[in-house]
DRENDO-1510 file (C-alpha; in Angstrom, 1 decimal, always signed):
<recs>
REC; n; res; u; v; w
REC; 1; UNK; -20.6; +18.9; -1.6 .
REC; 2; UNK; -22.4; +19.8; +2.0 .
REC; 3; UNK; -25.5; +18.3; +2.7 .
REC; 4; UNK; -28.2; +20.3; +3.0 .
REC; 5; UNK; -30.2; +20.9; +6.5 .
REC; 6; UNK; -33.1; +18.0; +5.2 .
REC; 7; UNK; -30.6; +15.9; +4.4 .
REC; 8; UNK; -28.5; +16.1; +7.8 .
REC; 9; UNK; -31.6; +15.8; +9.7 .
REC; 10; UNK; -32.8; +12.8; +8.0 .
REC; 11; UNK; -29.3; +11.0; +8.6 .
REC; 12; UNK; -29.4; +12.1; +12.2 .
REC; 13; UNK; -32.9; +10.3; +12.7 .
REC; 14; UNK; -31.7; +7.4; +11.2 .
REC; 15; UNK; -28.4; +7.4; +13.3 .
REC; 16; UNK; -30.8; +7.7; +16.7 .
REC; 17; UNK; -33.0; +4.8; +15.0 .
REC; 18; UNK; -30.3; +2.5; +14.4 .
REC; 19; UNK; -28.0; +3.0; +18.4 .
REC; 20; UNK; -31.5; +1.9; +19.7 .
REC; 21; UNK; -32.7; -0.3; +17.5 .
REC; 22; UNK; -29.2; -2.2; +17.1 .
REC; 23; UNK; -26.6; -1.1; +19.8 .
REC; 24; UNK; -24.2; -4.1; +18.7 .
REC; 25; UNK; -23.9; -3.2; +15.4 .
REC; 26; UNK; -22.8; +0.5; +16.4 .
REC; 27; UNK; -20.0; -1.1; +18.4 .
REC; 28; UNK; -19.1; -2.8; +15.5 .
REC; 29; UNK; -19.3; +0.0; +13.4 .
REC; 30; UNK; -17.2; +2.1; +16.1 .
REC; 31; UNK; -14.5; -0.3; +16.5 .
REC; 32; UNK; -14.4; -0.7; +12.2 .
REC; 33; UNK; -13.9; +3.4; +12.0 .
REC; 34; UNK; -10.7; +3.1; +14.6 .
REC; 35; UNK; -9.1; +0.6; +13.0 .
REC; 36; UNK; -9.7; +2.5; +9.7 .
REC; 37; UNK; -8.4; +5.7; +10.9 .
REC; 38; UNK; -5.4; +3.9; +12.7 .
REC; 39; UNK; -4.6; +2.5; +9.4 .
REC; 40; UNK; -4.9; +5.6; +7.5 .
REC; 41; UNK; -2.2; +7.7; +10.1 .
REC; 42; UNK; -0.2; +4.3; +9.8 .
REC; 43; UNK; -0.1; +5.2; +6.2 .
REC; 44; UNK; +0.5; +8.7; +6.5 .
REC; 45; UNK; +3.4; +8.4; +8.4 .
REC; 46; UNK; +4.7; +5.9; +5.9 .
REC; 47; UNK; +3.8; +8.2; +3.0 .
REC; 48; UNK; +6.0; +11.2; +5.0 .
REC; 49; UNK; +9.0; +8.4; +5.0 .
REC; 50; UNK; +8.6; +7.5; +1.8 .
REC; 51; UNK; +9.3; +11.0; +0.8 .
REC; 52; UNK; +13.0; +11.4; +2.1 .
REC; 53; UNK; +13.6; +9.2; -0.9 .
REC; 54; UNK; +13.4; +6.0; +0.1 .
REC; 55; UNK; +10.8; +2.8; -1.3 .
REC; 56; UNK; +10.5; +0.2; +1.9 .
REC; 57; UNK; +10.7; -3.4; +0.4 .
REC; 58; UNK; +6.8; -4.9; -0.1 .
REC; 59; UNK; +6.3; -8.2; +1.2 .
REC; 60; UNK; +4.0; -10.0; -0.6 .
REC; 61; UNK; +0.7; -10.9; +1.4 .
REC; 62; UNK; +0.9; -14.5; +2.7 .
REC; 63; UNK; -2.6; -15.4; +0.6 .
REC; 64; UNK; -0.5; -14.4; -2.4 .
REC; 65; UNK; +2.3; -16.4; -1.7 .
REC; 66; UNK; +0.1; -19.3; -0.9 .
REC; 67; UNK; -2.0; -18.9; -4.5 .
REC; 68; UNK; +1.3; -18.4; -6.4 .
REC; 69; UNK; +2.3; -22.0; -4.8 .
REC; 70; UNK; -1.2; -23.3; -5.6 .
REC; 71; UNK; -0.7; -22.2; -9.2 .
REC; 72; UNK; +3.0; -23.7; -9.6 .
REC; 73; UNK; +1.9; -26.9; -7.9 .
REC; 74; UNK; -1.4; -27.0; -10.0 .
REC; 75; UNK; +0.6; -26.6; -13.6 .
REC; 76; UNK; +3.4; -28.7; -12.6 .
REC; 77; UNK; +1.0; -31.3; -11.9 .
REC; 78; UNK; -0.7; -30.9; -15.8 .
REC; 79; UNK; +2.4; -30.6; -16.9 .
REC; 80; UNK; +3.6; -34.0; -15.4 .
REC; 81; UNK; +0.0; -35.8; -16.8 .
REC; 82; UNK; +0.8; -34.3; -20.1 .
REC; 83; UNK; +4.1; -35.9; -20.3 .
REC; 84; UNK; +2.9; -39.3; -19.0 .
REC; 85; UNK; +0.1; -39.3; -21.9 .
REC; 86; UNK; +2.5; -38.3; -24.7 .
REC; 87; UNK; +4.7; -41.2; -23.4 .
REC; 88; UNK; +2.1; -43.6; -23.5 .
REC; 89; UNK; +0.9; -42.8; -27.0 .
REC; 90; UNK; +4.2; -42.8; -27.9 .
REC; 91; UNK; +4.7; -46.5; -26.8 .
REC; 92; UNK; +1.9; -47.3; -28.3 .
REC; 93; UNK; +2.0; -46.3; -31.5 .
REC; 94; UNK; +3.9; -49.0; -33.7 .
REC; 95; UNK; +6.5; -47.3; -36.2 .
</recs>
């Protein structure tokens, strides 16, 4: 849907306001759109590849990896407790 000539106007006035009032935060906003658009033709070209048939191999993300091994670690370590407790009552309990 276009905008209409109020409405471009408007955002115009407040793009003026904002590179005067805040000049850092248009460089920030610059640099953000680059890397955005850099990443997008990264993943067009990928998308054109991945048409001739082929699926590259996805890594996982190293946060990934390092909750998965957080997770293991975590339930490995109930899982341990668990055993030690049912041991214990198990010693205790006079038959």
């Amino acid at each position: 849907m276009a905008w209409s000539q109020d409405e471009e106007r408007m955002l115009l006035q407040i793009e003026r306001h904002l590179i005067d009032e805040d000049p850092r935060l248009v460089a920030r906003l610059e640099s953000f759109n680059e890397r955005v658009q850099r990443k997008e033709g990264g993943r067009r070209r990928r998308d054109a590849k991945n048409k001739e048939g082929k699926r590259p191999a996805r890594r996982p993300r190293r946060s990934t990896v390092i909750i998965m091994f957080s997770w293991l670690l975590i339930a490995t370590l109930i899982a341990m407790l668990l055993i030690m407790v049912l041991r214990h009552e198990a010693a205790a309990l006079p038959l």
